[in-house]
FIVO-935367 format. One line per 4 residues: their letters; for each residue x negated, y, z negated of C-alpha. Coordinates in Angstrom, 3 decimals. Each point is the difference from the previous one (the first is absolute). Layout:
N
a	X/Y/Z; ...
This chain:
320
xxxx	0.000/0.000/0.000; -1.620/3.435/0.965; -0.930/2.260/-2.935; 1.650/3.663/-0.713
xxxx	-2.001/2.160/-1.885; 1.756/2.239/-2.996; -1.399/2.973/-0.808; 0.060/-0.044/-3.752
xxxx	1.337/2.982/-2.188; -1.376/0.448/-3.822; -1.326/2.037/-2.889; -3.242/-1.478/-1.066
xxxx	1.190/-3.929/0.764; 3.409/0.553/-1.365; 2.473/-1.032/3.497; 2.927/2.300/0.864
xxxx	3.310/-1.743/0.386; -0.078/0.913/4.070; -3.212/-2.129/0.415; 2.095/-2.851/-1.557
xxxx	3.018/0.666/2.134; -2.874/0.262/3.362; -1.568/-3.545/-0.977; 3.596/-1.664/0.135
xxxx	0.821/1.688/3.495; -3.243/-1.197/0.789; 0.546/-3.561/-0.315; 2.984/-0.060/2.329
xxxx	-2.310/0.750/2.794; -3.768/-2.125/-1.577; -2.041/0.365/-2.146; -0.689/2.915/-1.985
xxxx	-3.646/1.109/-0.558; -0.522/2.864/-2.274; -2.318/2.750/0.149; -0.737/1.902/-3.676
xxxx	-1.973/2.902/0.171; -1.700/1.366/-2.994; -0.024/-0.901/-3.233; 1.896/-2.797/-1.988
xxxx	-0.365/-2.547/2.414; -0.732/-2.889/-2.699; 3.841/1.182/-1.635; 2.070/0.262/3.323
xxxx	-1.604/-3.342/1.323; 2.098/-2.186/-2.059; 3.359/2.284/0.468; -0.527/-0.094/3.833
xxxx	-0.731/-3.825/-0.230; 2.965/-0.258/-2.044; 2.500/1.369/2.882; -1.676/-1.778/3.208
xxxx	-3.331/1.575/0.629; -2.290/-2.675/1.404; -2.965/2.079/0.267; -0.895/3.234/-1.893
xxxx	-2.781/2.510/1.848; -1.409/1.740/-2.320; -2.056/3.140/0.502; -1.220/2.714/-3.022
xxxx	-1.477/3.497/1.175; -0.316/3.126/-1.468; 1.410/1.728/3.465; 3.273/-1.775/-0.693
xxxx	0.342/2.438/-3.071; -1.862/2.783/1.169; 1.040/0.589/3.588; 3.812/0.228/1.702
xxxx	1.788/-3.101/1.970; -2.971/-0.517/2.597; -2.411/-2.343/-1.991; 3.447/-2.221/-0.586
xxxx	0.236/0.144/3.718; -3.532/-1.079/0.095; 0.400/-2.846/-1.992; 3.316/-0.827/1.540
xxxx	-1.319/-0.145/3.482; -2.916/-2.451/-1.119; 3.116/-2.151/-1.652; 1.331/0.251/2.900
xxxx	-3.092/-1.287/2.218; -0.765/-2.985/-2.799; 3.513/-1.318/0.446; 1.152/0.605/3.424
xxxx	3.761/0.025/-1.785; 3.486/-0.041/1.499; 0.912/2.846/-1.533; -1.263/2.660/-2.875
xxxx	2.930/1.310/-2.373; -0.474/3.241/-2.274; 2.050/1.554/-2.261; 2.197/3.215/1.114
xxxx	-1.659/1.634/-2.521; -0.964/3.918/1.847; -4.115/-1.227/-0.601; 1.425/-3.385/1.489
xxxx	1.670/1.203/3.348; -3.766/1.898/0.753; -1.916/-2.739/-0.653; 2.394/-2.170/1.878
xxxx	-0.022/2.780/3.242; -3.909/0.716/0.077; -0.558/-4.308/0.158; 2.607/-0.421/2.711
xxxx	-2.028/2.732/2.037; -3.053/-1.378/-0.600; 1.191/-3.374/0.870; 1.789/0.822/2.993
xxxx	3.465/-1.662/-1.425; 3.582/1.141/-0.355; 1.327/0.977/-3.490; 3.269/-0.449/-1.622
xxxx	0.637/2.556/-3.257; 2.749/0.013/-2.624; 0.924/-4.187/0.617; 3.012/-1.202/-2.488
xxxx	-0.175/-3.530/1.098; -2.738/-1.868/2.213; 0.565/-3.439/1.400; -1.655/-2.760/2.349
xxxx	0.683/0.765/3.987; -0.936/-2.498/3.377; -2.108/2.846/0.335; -1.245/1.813/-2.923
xxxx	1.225/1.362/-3.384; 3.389/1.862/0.187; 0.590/3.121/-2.281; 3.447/0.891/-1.184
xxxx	0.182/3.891/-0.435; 2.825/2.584/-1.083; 0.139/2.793/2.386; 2.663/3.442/0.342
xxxx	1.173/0.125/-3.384; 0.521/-4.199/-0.284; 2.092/0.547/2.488; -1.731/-2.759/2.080
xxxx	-2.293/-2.828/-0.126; -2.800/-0.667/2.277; -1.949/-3.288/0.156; -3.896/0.745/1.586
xxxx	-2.703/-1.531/1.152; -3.687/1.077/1.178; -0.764/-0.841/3.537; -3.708/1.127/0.014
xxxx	-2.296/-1.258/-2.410; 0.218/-1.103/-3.727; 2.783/1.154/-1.564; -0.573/2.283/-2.479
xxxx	3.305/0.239/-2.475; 0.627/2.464/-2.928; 2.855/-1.092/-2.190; 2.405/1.883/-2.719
xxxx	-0.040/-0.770/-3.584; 2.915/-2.152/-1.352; 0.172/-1.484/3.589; -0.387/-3.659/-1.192
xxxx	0.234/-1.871/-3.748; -3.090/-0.703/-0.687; -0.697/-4.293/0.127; -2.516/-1.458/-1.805
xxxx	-1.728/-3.178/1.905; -3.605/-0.703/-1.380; -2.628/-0.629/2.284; -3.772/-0.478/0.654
xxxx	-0.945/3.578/-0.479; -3.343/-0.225/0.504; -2.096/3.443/-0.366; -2.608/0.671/2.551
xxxx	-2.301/3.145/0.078; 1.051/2.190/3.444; -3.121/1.932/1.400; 0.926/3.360/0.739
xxxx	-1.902/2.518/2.236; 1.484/3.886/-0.401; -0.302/2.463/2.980; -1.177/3.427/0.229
xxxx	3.759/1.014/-0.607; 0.311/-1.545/-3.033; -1.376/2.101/-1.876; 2.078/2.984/1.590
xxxx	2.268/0.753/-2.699; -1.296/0.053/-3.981; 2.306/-0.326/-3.082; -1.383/2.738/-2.545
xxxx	2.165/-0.382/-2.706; 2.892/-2.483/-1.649; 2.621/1.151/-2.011; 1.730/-3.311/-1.601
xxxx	3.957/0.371/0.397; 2.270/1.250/-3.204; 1.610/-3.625/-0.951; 3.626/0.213/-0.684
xxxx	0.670/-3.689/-0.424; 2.100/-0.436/3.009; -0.429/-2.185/2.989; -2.132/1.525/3.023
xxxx	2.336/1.802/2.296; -0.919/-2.417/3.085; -0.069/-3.209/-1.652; 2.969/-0.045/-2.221
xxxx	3.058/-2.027/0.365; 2.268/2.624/-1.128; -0.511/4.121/0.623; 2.650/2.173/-1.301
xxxx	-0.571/3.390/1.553; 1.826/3.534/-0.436; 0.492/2.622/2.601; 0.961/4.190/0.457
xxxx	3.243/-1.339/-2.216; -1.766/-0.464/-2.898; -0.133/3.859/-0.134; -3.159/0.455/-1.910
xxxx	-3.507/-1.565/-1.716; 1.599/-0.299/-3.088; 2.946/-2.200/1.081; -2.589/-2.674/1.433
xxxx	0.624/-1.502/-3.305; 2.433/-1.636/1.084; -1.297/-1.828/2.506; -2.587/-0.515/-1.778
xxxx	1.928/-1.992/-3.102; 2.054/-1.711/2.629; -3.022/-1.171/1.595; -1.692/-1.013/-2.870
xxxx	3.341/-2.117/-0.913; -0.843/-1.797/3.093; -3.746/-0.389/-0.100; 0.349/1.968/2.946
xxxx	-2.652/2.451/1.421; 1.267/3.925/0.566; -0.030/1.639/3.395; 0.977/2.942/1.267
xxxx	1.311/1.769/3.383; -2.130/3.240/1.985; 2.856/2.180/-0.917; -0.808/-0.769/-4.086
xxxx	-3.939/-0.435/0.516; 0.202/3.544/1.993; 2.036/1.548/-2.930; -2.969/-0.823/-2.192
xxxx	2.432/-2.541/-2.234; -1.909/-2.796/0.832; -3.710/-0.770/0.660; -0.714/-0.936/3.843
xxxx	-1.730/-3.159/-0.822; 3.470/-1.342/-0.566; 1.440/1.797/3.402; 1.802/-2.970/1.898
xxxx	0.288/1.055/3.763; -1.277/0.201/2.910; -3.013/2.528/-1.395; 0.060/-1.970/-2.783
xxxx	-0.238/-3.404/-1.141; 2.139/-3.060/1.377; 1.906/-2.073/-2.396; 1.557/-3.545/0.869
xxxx	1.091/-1.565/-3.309; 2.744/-1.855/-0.831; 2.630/1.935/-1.124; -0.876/4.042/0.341
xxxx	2.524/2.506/-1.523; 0.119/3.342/1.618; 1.618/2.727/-2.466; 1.018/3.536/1.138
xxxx	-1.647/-0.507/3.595; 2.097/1.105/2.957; -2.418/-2.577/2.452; -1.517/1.827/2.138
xxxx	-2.184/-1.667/2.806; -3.173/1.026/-1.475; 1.084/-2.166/-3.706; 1.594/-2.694/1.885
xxxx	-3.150/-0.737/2.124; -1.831/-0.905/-3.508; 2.916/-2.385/-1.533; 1.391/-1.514/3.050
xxxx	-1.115/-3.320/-0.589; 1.158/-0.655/-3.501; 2.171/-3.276/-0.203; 2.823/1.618/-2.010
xxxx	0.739/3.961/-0.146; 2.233/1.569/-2.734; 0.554/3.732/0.385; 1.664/2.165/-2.060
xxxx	1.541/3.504/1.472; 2.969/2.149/-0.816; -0.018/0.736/3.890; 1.816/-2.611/1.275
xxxx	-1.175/1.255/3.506; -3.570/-0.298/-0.806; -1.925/-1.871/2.861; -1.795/-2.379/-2.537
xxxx	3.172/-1.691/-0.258; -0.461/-1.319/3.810; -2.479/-1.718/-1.461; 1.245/-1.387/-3.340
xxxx	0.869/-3.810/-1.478; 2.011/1.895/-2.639; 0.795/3.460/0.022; 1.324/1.793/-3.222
xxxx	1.805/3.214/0.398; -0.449/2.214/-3.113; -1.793/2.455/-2.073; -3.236/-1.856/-1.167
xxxx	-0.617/1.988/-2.706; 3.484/-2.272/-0.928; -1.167/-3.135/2.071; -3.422/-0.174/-1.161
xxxx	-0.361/0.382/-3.738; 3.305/-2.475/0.035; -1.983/-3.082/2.365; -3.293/0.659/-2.374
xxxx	2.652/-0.464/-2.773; 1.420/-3.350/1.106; -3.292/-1.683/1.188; -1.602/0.715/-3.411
xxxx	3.014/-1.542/-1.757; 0.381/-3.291/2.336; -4.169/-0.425/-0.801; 0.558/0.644/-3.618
């Protein structure tokens, strides 16, 4: 069975949930190889073993740390060149889609971005994407070259099925470009206990009807009733209620959880670009015209300053 290399995402060894959710798309279509760069190598080896990684290339460098996306292209490539894979999947991370678009150039292939499902074809992978608002779903496949497939959080359940995972050192070679672009400073994010936007399962998020910074609260306790991570639309990041690294949209980040709860936001193309994907959408508007309701699984017309408090009320007492 041909190989398919993963691009693994970490912090210092510790696996992100997407990486998991990669390796089990992977094995639909071979076997997945994965490629760790940096360190913590010696932790994630037994988590990508764990969930189907027959080989692990491993590669440490200071330029991973110091420089911007090219020495991970770099070492990509030379994955790339060891293996001779069917196909290389990356996160849809923002740092993911680069790396993923500067190795398809360099490797003369096609490249699919923002997959929700991926699947075995007569000839070649087949990526399931969301496109014009979920509107429509388009099944793709690359006709020149590898493949090279970037894939939304929360697109698969993560399936454990142990295998070899034997690590092998991956000898990397970095180009003049590499060291292009220097990181001069690290500022570690303010923890607020709450899933990461993009990877969690549930995102509650509040819009221009939440009419202020100080009403965020309530979002916030609902979404911390649900274990939920808290987003936001433009209109509220804009206002300054909201910080942008929470921005859902189209200039901001894209979401695909589970179940994503939109409260006070009209859905406007820009917020529904970011969200689209999510398997079950609950919004909550006292404009029953408002165009996220096109959109919708369940719809609540109302005041959420009523509906809100009221859901956070209920879910805490069926837990408790």
């Amino acid at each position: 069975m041909a190989e398919v290399l993963v691009y693994v995402d970490h912090a210092d060894g510790a696996v992100r949930k997407p990486t998991l959710e990669l390796l089990t798309l992977a094995r639909r279509i071979g076997e997945p190889v994965a490629v760790h760069l940096g360190a913590g190598a010696d932790t994630a080896a037994a988590t990508l073993a764990d969930y189907g990684a027959v080989k692990v290339l491993t590669a440490d460098a200071p330029e991973f740390t110091d420089y911007l996306v090219v020495p991970k292209v770099d070492a990509l490539e030379a994955a790339y060149k060891a293996v001779s894979p069917a196909a290389v999947l990356v996160p849809s991370s923002a740092e993911g889609k680069e790396i993923a678009a500067r190795l398809a150039v360099r490797i003369g292939s096609g490249i699919i971005t923002d997959a929700v499902d991926l699947e075995a074809g007569d000839e070649g992978p087949v990526a399931t994407q969301s496109v014009f608002a979920a509107s429509y779903s388009t099944k793709s496949r690359v006709t020149k070259g590898t493949p090279v497939i970037t894939v939304k959080p929360n697109s698969a359940a993560p399936e454990a099925a142990p295998a070899a995972g034997t690590v092998e050192q991956l000898a990397v070679s970095f180009g003049s470009a590499s060291t292009g672009t220097k990181v001069v400073s690290r500022t570690p994010r303010e923890s607020t206990g709450r899933p990461e936007l993009t990877e969690a399962a549930i995102v509650v998020s509040g819009g221009r009807g939440v009419n202020g910074a100080e009403n965020f609260t309530i979002v916030e306790a609902l979404a911390d009733s649900l274990g939920a991570a808290v987003g936001a639309s433009r209109a509220a990041v804009d206002a300054g209620w909201y910080p942008h690294t929470n921005q859902v949209g189209q200039t901001g980040k894209s979401v695909s959880p589970q179940l994503y709860i939109a409260a006070g936001i009209s859905g406007a193309i820009q917020h529904r670009a970011g969200m689209q994907t999510s398997k079950t959408i609950v919004a909550i508007n006292k404009d029953a015209e408002a165009p996220i309701f096109e959109l919708v699984d369940y719809g609540v017309v109302g005041d959420l300053f009523e509906v809100v408090p009221q859901l956070t009320e209920e879910i805490k007492t069926r837990k408790g």
